[in-house]
C-alpha positions as CSV (number, residue, x, y, z in Angstrom):
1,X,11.3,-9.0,-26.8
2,X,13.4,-11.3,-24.7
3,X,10.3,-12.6,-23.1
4,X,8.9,-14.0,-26.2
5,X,12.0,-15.5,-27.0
6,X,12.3,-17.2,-23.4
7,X,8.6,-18.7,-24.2
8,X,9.8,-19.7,-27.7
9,X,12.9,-21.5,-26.0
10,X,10.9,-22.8,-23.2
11,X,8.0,-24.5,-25.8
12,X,11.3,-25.8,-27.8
13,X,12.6,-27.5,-24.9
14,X,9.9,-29.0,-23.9
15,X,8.8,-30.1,-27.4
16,X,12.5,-32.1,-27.7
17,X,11.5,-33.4,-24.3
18,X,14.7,-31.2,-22.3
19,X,12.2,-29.4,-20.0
20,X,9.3,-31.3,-18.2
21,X,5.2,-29.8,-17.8
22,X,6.2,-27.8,-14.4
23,X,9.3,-26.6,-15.8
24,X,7.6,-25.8,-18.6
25,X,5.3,-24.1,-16.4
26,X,7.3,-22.2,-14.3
27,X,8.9,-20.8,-17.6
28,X,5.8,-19.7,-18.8
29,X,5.1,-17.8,-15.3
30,X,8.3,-16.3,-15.3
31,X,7.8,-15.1,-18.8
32,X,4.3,-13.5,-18.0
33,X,5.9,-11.5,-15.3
34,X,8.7,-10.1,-17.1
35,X,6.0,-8.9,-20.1
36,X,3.7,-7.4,-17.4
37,X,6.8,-5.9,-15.6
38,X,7.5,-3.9,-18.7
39,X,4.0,-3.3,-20.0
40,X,3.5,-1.6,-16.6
41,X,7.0,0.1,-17.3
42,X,5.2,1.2,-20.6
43,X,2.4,2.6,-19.5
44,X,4.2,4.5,-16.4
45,X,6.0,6.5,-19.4
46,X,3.0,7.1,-21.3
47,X,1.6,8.1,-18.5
48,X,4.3,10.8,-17.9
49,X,4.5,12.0,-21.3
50,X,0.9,12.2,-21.6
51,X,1.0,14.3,-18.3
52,X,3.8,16.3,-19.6
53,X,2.0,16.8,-23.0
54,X,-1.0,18.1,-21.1
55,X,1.3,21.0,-19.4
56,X,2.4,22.5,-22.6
């Protein structure tokens, strides 16, 4: 959630000019990596709780 809002700041700033292209940029990689930080955090605990399903 607070990924997609850094993007939606980040692509506001640049729009009223406040952030540059690279900024911009570096924003947009920064953002990536936090969403696949907790997508792989998402499917660690699926992975458990599938795993833990499977036990029962």
């Amino acid at each position: 959630m607070f990924a997609a809002m850094g993007w939606i700041l980040s692509r506001r700033w640049k729009k009223d000019n406040e952030l540059s292209e690279d900024e911009h940029k570096k924003k947009g990689a920064l953002v990536q990596a936090a969403t696949d930080a907790a997508i792989a955090n998402i499917d660690q605990a699926l992975s458990a709780k599938e795993e833990e399903i499977m036990q029962v």
